[in-house]
N, C-alpha and C positions, 0 to 999 in steps of 0.2 A: 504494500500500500504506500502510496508516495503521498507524500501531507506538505504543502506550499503555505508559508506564512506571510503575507506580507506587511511591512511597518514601513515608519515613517512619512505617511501622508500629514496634511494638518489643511490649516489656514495660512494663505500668505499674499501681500499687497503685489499689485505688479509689476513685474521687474525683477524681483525676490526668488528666493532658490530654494530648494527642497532636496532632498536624496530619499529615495526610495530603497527599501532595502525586502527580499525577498528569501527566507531560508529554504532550502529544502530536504527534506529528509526520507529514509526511504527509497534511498534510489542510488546508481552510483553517479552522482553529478556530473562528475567532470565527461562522461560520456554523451551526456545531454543535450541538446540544443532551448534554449529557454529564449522567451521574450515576456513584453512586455504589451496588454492592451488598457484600453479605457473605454469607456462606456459615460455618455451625459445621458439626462433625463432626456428621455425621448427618444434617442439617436441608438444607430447600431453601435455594436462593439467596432473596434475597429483597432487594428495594429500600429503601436507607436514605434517598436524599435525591436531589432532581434540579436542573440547572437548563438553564432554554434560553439559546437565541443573546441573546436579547432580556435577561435577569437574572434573569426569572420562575425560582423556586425552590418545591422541592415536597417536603414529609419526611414520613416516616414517623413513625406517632405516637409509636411508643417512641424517638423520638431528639428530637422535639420540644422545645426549649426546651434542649437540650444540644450540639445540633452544628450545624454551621453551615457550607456550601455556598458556595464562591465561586467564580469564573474570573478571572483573569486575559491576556486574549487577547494582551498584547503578549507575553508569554511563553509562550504556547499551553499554557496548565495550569489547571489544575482542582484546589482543596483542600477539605480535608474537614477543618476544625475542631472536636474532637473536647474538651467537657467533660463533667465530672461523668461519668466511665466509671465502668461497674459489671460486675463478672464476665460479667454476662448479654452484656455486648456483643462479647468474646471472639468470636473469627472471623479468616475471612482476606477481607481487605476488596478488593475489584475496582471497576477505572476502564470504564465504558461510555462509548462513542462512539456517538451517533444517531444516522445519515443516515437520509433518507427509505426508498431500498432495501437499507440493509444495515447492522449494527451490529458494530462490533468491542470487541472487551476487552483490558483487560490482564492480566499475569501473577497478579496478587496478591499483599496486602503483609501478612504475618500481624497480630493486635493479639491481645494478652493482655494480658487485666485479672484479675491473682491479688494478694493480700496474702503 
């Protein structure tokens, strides 16, 4: 059973930075491929950023050049570096886990970007 935690969401004004942090356990990580989605009221989920076992990273163009995708495998986590946030980015941000036959999530970590 593989169990994804994510933390570090909050409130923050815009312009402001956040780190998302993502544990996982249950699984051998560093084999994995994991990303990151978000979901607003209303809207589909939709893919902000990836990366694989190998370091290969992959973002969506509205996060381009503002958030930044890491892993850490001795600690079996995944963060989501988070600058230059704008209202637009508000959501509740989710940890994916890739295996070949089957992919799991986590709970989700709220983010709001209000002044």
């Amino acid at each position: 059973q593989v169990q994804l935690v994510e933390s570090g969401g909050g409130s923050v004004q815009p312009g402001g930075s956040l780190r998302l942090s993502c544990a996982a356990s249950g699984t051998i990580f560093g084999r994995v491929s994991m990303a990151w989605y978000r979901q607003a009221p209303g809207q589909q989920r939709e893919l902000v950023a990836s990366i694989g076992s190998g370091g290969i990273t992959n973002y969506a163009d509205f996060v381009k050049g503002r958030f930044t995708i890491s892993r850490d495998n001795t600690k079996n986590t995944v963060y989501l570096q988070m600058n230059s946030l704008k209202p637009e980015d508000t959501a509740v941000y989710y940890c994916k886990a890739i295996f070949p036959m089957a992919t799991y999530w986590g709970q989700g970590t709220q983010v709001t970007v209000s002044s």
